[in-house]
N, C-alpha and C positions, 0 to 999 in steps of 0.2 A: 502470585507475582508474575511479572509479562518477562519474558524474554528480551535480553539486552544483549549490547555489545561494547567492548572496550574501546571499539574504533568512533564509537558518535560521543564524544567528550562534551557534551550536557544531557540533560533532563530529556530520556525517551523512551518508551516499552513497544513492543510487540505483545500485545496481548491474546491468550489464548479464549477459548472458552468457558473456562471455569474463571469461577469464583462473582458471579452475580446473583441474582435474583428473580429472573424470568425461566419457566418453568416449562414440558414440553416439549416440541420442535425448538426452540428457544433458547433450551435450559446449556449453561444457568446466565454467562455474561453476552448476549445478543447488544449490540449497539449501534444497531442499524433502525434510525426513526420512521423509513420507510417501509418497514418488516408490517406484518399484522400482529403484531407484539404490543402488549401492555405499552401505553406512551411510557406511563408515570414507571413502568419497571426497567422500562432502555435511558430514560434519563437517570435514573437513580446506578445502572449498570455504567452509563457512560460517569458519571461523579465518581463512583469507584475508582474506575482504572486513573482518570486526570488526580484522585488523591493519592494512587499509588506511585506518581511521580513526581510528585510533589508540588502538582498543578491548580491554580485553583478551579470548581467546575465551571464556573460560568465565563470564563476565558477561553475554555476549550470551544474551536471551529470546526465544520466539517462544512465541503460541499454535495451542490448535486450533483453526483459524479453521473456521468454521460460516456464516458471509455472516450473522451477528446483529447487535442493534447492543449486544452485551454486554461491558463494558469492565472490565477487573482493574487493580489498584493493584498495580504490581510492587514486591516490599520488600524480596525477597532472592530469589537465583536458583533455579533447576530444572533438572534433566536435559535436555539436547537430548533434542526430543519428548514431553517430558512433561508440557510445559504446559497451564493451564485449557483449558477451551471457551472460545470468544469471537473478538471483532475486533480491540479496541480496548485498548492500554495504555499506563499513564501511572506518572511514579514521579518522585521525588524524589532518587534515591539516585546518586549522582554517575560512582559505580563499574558503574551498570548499562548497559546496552546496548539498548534496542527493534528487533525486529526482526520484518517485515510482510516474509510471503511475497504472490507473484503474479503470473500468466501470462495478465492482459489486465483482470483488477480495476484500482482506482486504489490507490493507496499513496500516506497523507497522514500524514507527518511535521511534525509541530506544539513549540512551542519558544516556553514564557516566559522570556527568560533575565536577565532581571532575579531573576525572583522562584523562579526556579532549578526550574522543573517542565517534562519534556517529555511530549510525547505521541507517542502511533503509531496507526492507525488501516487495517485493509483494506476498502475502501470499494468492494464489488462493487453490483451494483445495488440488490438486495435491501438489504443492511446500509446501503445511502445512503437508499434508502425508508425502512427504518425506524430510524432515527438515530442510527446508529452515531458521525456526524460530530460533533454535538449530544451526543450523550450522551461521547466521549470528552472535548471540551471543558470540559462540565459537570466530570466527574471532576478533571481539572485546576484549576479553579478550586476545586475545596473542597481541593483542595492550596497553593493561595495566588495560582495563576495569576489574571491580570484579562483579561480579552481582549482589549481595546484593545492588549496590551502581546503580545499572541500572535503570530508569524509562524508560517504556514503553507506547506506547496510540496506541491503533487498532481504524485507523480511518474509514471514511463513507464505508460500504459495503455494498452488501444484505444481509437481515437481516433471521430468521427463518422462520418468516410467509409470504417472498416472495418465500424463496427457496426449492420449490417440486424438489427432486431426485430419483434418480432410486435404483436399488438394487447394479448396479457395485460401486456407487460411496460409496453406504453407505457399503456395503462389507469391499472397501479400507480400509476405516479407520477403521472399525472394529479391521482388520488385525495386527492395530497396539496397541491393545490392547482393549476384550471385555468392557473393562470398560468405552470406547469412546460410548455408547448406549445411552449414560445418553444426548447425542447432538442432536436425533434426538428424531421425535414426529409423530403420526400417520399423514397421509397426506391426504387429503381431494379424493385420488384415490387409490383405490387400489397398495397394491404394491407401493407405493407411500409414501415416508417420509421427513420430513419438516429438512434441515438440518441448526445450527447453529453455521454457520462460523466462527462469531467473537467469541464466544464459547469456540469452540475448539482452538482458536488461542490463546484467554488467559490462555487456560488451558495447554498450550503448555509452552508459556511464563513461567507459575509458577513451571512446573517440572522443566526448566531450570534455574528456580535458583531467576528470577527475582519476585520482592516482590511488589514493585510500578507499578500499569497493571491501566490502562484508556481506558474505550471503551465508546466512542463517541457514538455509539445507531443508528446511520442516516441511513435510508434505502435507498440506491439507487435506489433500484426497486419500492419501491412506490413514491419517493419522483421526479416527475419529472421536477418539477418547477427548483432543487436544483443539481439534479444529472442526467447523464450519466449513463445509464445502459444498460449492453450488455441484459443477459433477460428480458428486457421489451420489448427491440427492436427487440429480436430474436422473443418475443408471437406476437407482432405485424405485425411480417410480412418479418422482417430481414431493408435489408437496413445501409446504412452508417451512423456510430457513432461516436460520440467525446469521448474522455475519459480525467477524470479530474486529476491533482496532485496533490499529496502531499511531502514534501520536510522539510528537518530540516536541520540546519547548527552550527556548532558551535561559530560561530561570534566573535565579539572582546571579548579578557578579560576585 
């Protein structure tokens, strides 16, 4: 079963790693179509989780996430893997499915449900720099959304005390305003600062307007029984990964 929250009032999971069918570096629910992974075992992984929510699979979307902050209006479906470039999508269509791959990114699942628009968002650092969060919001609102009326849940990432960064990356976000300092914390190396991802993503979230913000807590980099993590795998050695989903839908009325 994926991981939920009471604050996104429809159809959506945080999924872990278990409970698929690809085996290995993989094992067991990988749903990343761009992995070196069995196709027919990540699309049969990816049918799981959209039935665990009560989604159908072939409505479930995903894009080519590129860490942008460039967001698609989904209006009708596409071939698994053949979706735009981008991070960020939003739609109106009742029958559709959102679905944010990631292996230590944030995954921010967004939901007016009044005014019947969701959103999805992969919110790696880059794409939280340059406003993926903000501009997928934006998107939503010229679909009717108000953001007052928005709940939001940043689900499983890596979390503060797995993520040692360098000076470029903490620079970036500096750039966009000194008072982003308050995210990081001394790091156990010199030159070296603990960055908090999910952090900055809800802090992002609440300039933009939204008032209902959920974060999940789940560390992907420690948590490996649970999660897929590109930095565990990269300290370990590198090698082939799976990465998990998360997905929201607006379902029936």
């Amino acid at each position: 079963m994926p991981l939920t929250t009471d604050s996104l009032r429809t159809p959506h999971g945080f999924f872990t790693r278990k409970g698929g069918v690809s085996s290995g570096a993989y094992a067991s629910l990988n749903c990343s179509l761009s992995s070196g992974d069995s196709r027919d075992a990540v699309l049969e992984n990816r049918a799981r989780a959209a039935r665990a929510i009560g989604a159908a699979p072939d409505r479930l979307v995903g894009l080519m996430q590129v860490h942008s902050a460039d967001v698609v209006e989904v209006t009708t479906p596409w071939m698994p893997g053949k979706g735009p470039r981008g991070d960020g999508m939003v739609t109106t269509r009742r029958d559709m499915t959102l679905g944010v791959i990631t292996a230590d990114c944030a995954p921010v699942l967004l939901v007016d449900a009044t005014a019947g628009v969701a959103g999805a968002a992969h919110a790696g650092w880059r794409g939280a720099v340059a406003g993926v969060i903000e501009n997928t919001i934006a998107a939503m609102v010229r679909l009717g959304a108000d953001p007052d009326h928005i709940d939001a849940a940043i689900g499983p990432c890596i979390a503060q005390a797995s993520y040692e960064v360098g000076a470029d990356l903490r620079e970036a976000v500096l750039a966009q305003g000194r008072d982003s300092a308050g995210f990081f914390v001394d790091g156990r190396r010199e030159h070296r600062w603990q960055f908090d991802l999910a952090g900055y993503c809800a802090a992002r979230l609440a300039a933009a307007g939204v008032r209902c913000i959920d974060v999940l807590g789940a560390d992907t980099a420690a948590d490996e029984t649970r999660f897929f993590s590109y930095r565990r795998q990269t300290l370990a050695g590198g090698g082939p990964i799976g990465h998990q989903i998360s997905m929201i839908t607006l379902g029936s009325r």
